[in-house]
N, C-alpha and C positions, 0 to 999 in steps of 0.2 A: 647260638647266635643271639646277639642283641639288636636292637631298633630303636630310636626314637620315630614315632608317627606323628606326625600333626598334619591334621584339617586342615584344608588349603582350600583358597579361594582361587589362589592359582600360586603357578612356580615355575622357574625356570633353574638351570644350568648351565652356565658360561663358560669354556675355555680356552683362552688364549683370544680373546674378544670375541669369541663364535659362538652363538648360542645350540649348546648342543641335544638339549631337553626341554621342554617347556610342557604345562599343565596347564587345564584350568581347573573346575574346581574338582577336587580329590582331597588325596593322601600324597604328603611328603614323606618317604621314608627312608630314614639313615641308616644302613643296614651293615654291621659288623660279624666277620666270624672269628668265631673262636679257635682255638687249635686240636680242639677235641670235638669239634662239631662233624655230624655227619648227616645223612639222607634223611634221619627220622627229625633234627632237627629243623630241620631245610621244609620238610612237610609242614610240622609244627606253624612254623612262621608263617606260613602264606596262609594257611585255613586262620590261622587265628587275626593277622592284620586283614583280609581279605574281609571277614564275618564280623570286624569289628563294628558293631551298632552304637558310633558315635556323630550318626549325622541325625539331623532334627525331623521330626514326622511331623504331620500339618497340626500336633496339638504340643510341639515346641520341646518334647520331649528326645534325647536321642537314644533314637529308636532303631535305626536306620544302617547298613552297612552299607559301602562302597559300590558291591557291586546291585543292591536294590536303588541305590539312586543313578546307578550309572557312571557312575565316576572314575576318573584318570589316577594314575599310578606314577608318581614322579620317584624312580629307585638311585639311590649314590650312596657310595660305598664309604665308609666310616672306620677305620681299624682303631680308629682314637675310642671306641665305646668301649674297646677292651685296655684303655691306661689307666693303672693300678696307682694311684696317687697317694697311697696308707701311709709310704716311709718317704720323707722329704718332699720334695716340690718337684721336680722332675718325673713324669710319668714313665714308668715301665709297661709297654707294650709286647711282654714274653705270654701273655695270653692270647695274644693276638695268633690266628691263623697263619702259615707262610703265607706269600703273596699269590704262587700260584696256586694253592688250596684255595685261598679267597675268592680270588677271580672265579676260578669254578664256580663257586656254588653262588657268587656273586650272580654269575651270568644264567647258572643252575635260576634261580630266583626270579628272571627277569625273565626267562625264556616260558617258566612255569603258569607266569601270571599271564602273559600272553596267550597263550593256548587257553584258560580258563576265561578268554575272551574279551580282558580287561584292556582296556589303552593304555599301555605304559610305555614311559620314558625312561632315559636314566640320563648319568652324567658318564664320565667317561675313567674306568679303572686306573687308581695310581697317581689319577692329576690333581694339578693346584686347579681346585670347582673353584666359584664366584655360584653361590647358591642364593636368589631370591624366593620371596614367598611373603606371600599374607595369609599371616593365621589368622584362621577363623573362629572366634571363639575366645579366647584362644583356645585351643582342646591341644592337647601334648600326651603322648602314651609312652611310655616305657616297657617295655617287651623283652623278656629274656628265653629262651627254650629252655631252659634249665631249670626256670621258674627261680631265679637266685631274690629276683621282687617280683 
């Protein structure tokens, strides 16, 4: 699985003019799977973006994870983190997970972090998003299970 996270001071999810998700302040997370990805990856990502200590402690350092300050979960689904752009201009998306694998673990992800207590939204599998947000920071993670960076 991949991910891009960014500190959000908030965010939202739009489709089709309806606002489907909205945040305030949290984590945005882009979250892609793979076609080789499974349960142990799936654990991996949530302990690790969950435990990430990229929010600020009262001496400006970040110190801090999502769930010690309390913060919201904005999850939407991304297959593009897995487009291989090495040969030509055109992305190749053959690492990318089928759809319905995705979904699963898509929803696998979103279901999980609930139960761990956390307020999360998402946008909606499969659609053309309208994703807003302000970053904070800016802070941006890149997150692999594979550990590939």
């Amino acid at each position: 699985m991949r991910a891009v996270v960014q500190r959000v001071k908030e965010g939202k999810v739009i489709v089709e003019g309806e606002t489907v998700g909205q945040i305030n302040e949290g984590l945005l997370v882009l979250l892609g799977v793979g076609d080789d990805d499974n349960d142990k990856d799936l654990e991996y990502m949530i302990n690790k973006i969950l435990g990430l200590r990229i929010f600020e402690d009262k001496e400006g350092k970040m110190n801090l994870s999502l769930t010690d300050i309390n913060g919201e979960l904005l999850v939407v689904s991304q297959f593009t983190l897995y487009g291989d752009v090495r040969k030509g201009k055109r992305p190749s998306f053959t690492s990318a997970a089928h759809p319905s694998v995705a979904e699963e673990y898509y929803k696998k992800f979103i279901s999980k972090c609930e139960e761990k207590g956390i307020k999360t939204e998402c946008g909606v599998f499969g659609a053309h998003m309208d994703v807003s947000f302000i970053n904070s920071g800016p802070v941006t993670i890149l997150i692999d299970s594979k550990k590939a960076f």
